[in-house]
N, C-alpha and C positions, 0 to 999 in steps of 0.2 A: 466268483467274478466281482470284480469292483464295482461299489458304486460310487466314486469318485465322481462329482463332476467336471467336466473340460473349460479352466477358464482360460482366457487368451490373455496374452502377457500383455503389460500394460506399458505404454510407449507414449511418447508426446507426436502431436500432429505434425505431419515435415507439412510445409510451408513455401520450401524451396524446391519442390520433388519436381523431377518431370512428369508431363504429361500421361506418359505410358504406365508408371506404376501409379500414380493419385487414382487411375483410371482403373488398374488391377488392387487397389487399395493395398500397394504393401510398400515397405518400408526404401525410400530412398536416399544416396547419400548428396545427390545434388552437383554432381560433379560432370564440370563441365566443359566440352560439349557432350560429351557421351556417359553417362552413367554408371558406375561398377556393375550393377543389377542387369542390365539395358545388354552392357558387352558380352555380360558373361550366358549370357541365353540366348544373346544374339537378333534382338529386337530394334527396331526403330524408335533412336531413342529423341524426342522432341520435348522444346522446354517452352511456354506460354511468354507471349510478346511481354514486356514489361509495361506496367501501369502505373500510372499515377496515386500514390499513396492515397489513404478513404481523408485524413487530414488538412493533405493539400487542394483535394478535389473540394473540397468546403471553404476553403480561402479566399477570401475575396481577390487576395494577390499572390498569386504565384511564384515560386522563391523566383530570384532571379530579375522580377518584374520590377521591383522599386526598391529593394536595398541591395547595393547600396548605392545607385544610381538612382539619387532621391528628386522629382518631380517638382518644381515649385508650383505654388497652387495661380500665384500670382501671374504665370509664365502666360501669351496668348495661346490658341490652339492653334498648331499645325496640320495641315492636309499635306499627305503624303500620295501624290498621285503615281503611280507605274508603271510608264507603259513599255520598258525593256520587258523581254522573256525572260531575265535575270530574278525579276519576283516572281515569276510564276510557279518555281519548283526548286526543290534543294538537288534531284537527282544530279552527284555530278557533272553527267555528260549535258545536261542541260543548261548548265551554267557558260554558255559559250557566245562567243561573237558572230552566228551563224544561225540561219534559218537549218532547222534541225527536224524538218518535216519527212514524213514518208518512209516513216522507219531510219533515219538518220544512225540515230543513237544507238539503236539495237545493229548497226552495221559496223559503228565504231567500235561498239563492246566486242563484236569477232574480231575486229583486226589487232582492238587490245590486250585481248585473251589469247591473239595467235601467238606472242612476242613471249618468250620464257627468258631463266634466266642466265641462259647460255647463250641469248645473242650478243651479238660484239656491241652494238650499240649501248645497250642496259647496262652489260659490262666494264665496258670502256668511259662511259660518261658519269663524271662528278655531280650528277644529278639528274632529276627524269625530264630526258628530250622527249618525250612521249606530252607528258603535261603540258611544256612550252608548244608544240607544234598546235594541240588542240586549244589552245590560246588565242591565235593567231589565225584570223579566218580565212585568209588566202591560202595558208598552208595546210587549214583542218579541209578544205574545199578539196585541194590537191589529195589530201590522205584520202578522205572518201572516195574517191576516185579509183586508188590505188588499192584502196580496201574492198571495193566493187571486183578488179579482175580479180585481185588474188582469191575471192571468195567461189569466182567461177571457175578458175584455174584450177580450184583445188577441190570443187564438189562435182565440176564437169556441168554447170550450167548458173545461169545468172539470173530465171527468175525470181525469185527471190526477192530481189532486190534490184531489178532491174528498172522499175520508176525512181527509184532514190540514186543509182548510178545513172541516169538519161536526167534528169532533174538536174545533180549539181554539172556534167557536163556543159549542159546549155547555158548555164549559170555561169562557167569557165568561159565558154565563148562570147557571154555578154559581154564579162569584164572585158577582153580584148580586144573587141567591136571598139567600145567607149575609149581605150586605149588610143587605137589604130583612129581615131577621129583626130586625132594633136599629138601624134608622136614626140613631139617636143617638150610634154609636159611632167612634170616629175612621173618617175613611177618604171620606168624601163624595166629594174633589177626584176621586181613582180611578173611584169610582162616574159620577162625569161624565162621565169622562174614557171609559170603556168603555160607557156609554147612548149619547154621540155618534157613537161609530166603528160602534156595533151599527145605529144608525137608517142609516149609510149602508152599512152591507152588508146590511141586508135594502131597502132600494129597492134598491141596484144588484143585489141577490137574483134583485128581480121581488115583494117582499113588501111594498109599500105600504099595507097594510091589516095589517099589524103593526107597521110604522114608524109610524103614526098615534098608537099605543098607547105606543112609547117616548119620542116628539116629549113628549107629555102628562109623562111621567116623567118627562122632562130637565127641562121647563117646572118642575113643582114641586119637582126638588132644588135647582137654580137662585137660586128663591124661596127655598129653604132659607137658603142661604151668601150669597144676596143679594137680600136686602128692599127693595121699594120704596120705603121711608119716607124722612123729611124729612131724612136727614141721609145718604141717596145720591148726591147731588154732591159729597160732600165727603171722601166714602172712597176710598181706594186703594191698597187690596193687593192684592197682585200674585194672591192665589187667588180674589180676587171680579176680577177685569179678566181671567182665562182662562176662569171660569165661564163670564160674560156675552160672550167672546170665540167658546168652545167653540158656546154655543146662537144665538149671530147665524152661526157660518157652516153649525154642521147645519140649522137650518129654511130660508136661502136654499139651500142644495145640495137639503133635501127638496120644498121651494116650486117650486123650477126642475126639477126630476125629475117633478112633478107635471103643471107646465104642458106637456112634453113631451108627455106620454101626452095629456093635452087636444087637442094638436096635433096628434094622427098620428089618421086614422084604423085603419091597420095595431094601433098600438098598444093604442086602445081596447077595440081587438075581443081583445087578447090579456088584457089588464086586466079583461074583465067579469064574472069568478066573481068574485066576493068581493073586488074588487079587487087579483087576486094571479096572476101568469101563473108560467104553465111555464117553467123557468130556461133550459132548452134551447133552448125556441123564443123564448123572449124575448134570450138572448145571439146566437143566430144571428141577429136580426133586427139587433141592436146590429152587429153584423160585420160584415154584411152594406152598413149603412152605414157603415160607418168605409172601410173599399174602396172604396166610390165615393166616400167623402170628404164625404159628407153630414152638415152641422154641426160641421165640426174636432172630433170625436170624440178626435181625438190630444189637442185640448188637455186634454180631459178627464179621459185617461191621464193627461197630466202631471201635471195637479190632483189626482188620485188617488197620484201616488206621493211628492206632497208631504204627504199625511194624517199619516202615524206621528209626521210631524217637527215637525207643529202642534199634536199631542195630545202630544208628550214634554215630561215635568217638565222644568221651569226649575231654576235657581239659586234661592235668593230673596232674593239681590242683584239681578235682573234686572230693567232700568229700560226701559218703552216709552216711543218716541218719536212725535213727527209723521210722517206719511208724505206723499209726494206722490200724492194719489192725481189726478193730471192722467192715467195711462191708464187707472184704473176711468172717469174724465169720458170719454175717447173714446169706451169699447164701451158706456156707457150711451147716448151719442148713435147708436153704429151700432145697438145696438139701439131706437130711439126710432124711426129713420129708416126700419127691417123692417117694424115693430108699424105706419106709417102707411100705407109701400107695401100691405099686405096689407090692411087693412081698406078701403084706395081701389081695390083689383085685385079683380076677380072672377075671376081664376084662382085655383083650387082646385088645391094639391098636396102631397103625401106623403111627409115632415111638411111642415106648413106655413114660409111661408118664413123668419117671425123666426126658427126652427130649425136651418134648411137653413144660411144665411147664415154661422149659427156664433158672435156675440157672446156669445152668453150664455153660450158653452161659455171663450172667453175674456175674459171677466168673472168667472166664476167663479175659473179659472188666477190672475187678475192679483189676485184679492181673497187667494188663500192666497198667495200672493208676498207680497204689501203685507206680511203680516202679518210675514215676515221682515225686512224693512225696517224694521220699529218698532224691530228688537230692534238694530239698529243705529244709535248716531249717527254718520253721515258727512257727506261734502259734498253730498249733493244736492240741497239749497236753496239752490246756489249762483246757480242762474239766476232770471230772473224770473220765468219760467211754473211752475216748480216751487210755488215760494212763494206762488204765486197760490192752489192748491190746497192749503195745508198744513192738515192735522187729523190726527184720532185716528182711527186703523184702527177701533175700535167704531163712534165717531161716522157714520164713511163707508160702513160695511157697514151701519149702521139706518139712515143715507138711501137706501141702495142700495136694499135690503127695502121701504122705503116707498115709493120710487118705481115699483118694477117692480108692485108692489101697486094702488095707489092709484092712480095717475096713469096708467100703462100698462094696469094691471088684466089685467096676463099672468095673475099668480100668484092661486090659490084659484078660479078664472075667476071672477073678478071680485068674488066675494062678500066679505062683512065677513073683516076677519083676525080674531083668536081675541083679546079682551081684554088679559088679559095681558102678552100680548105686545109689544100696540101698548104700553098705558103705558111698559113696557122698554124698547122700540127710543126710543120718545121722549124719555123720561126719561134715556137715555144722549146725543142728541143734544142736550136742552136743555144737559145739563155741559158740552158743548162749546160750543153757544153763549155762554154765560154764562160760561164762561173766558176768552174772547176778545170778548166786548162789548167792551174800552176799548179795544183797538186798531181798533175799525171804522172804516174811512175815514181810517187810515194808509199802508196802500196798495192795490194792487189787486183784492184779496181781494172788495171790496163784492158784488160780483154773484153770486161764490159763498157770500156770506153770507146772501145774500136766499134761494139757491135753497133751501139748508138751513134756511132760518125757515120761507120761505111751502110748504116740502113737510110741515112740522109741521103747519101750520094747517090746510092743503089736507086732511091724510091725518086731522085730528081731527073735521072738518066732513062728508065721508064717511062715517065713523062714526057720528057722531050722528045724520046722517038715518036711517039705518034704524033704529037703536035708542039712547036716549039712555043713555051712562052721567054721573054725577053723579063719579065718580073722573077724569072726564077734565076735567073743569072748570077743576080749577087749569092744569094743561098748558095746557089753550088759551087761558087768561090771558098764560101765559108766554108763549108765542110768537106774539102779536097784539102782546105788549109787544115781541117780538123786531123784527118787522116795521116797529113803530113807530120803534123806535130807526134802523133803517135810512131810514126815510124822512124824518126827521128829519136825520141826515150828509147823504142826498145831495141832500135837497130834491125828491126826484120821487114823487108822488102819484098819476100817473094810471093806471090798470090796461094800459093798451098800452104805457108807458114799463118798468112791473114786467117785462111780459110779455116784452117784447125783452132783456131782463137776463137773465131767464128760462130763454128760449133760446138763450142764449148760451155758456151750462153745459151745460144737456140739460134739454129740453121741447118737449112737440109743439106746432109751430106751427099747428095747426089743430081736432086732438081735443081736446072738452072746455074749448075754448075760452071757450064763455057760462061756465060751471061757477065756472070759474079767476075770470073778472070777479066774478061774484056773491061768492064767497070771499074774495075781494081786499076788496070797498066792506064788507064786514063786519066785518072786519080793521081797518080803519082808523079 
């Protein structure tokens, strides 16, 4: 037998090693974040915070401290007093224009962390609208808000966080109190801006019968900044085009929240005090579908975590564009195709199916998308079917609104829409039609140019039978003229020829069929 003895190989001390092997005393390569040694055994592998070298720590001055940013001695002393939250902390989120109490920060960081980098927003943007929004404390007020439901939307309850969502809330209604004291005094755009975001956290609340009450307030500051008079086709600035941006997508988001509860009977029954359920059991319901996947509830997450970034200030250099809206025209056809199966089915179920199916939750999605799209000119009129669809995000959100209205008769269940309104929704899409009159029948736009004339006509004629207004009159002049002019390009007159045009965008081939012909011979 040997008597050898065992000497251990001689190595110099790593210095740089992680934690786990310094700790197992064996040899590491330092590599980082994870260690050769670490991965290959499969260990946890952690590296020691970094310190201040033993040299520096004896320095009287600290690199960085006086050269080469050299001190006069001769200079007086300065007091440096602080009373922003801005010295208090380097932590990012901290660094903000807002009281950031009650767990603020740690609600930001989810709704930071919800955002990948497959959203449209991240994607599409020459820079981070995330950073700018939380900038800005009107707007980071708004996101917390926003970041409150989605976080209950999508874990099915809002403890959590529910003093830090009831905190900036009331904070939201102070500003508007103070507002509402001197409506005359600068500041409206904000005022909008935070009526919109509040109408959709008290529906997605469960508080529809106070959403009713802000819908009416946005309506009239609206009217404020932008009047219907004779010389609104001709205006366009950029804070009357977010106005009327802001109120076409809060009433189709509060419109389609509506028809929902119409549709379930679960929901109705939760909805019957006063039109306002219990948050608890109205999100546990919301949960509860989204798990089984009933109506892509996700899309509507997603739709929701693009709010802060379609209510955040512009430049006002910022110029909108056309948009393709050829996939708002799909999900209006899939939902055109739910809305007929269902009233031809006598199966009854819970919600009913245009719900289930989920368009309308992706119609909404693709409508806040589009909206980013404007803000962009690219290439995506390069194909033909693009350009087939090309208009103005307004233009195509007031067809939208008027079709799910009028023609489908989802929305309001079925009753007149609110005056107002309609003149606005129409009165935005006559400027697009009457911008593009002279190219009709340059190319293959015509059929969706009929659809957007005869859904004016369609949706002024509904109106009028129940109650006639005298302000709608000139409108349906315009767009019987609109009609006119189309039938004149393509030469087709007869109401089954319109009708297959019709359809070919998104129209029921069968509901409301006599309706549409009567409408049609009137028109012409």
């Amino acid at each position: 037998m040997s008597t050898a003895t065992r000497t251990r190989r001689p190595h110099t001390r790593s210095k740089s090693g992680c934690l786990t092997c310094r700790k197992r005393r064996v040899r590491c390569d330092g590599g980082k974040p994870t260690c050769t040694r670490c991965v290959s055994a499969g260990r946890i592998c952690e590296f020691a915070d970094p310190s201040i070298p033993l040299r520096d720590r004896k320095a009287i001055c600290l690199p960085g401290e006086q050269q080469p940013w050299v001190i006069s001695q001769d200079a007086p002393p300065v007091t440096l007093i602080v009373n922003s939250q801005f010295g208090k902390s380097v932590e990012p989120f901290d660094c903000l224009g807002l009281d950031m109490t009650l767990r603020s920060r740690e609600l930001l960081h989810y709704f930071h962390n919800s955002h990948d980098s497959a959203d449209l927003v991240l994607s599409k943007a020459s820079r981070n609208i995330f950073s700018s929004v939380a900038q800005h404390p009107d707007a980071l007020r708004d996101t917390l808000l926003v970041a409150g439901l989605h976080y209950a939307w999508t874990v099915g309850d809002l403890e959590t966080y529910k003093p830090t969502f009831l905190f900036h809330k009331v904070s939201t209604i102070q500003v508007l109190n103070r507002w509402l004291q001197n409506i005359h005094q600068p500041g409206l755009m904000t005022f909008i801006r935070h009526v919109s975001i509040l109408c959709f956290i008290e529906a997605s609340y469960g508080n529809v019968h106070d959403t009713e009450a802000h819908i009416n307030g946005l309506i009239n500051a609206v009217h404020l900044l932008s009047p219907l008079d004779d010389d609104f086709g001709n205006r366009s600035e950029l804070e009357e085009e977010l106005a009327n941006r802001y109120l076409l997508l809060t009433y189709y988001a509060y419109q389609g929240f509506k028809a929902r509860i119409l549709g379930s009977d679960s929901l109705q029954n939760l909805f019957r005090q006063n039109n306002t359920a219990e948050f608890s059991t109205f999100v546990s319901q919301i949960y509860r579908w989204k798990t089984q996947n009933i109506g892509h509830l996700e899309m509507r997450l997603n739709a929701m975590k693009l709010l802060p970034f379609f209510f955040a200030a512009l430049p006002s250099s910022t110029q909108f564009h056309n948009i393709d809206s050829s996939p708002l025209i799909d999900c209006l056809k899939h939902v055109t195709t739910s809305t007929q199966t269902v009233r031809e089915d006598r199966y009854k179920c819970d919600p009913s199916w245009e719900w289930i199916e989920g368009s309308d939750s992706r119609l909404l999605c693709a409508t806040i998308g589009s909206h980013f799209s404007s803000l962009f000119h690219d290439d995506m009129f390069s194909s033909a079917h693009s350009s087939k669809y090309s208009t103005s995000w307004s233009g195509m959100c007031a067809a939208s609104s008027l079709y799910m209205h009028s023609v489908l008769e989802l929305w309001n269940g079925g009753e007149a829409i609110d005056a107002r309104l309609l003149r606005r929704f129409l009165s935005i899409l006559s400027r697009d039609l009457n911008q593009s009159v002279n190219t009709l029948g340059l190319n293959d736009s015509t059929d969706f140019w009929l659809w957007r004339a005869f859904l004016g006509v369609y949706s002024i004629a509904k109106q009028q039978t129940n109650n006639h207004d005298p302000l709608l009159d000139g409108l349906q002049s315009a767009f019987a003229g609109y009609v006119e002019a189309w039938k004149g390009v393509t030469g087709l007159a007869l109401w089954e020829e319109a009708h297959a045009c019709l359809v070919s965008v998104a129209w029921p081939a069968s509901m409301n069929y006599e309706t549409g012909r009567s409408v049609w011979i009137s028109s012409i």
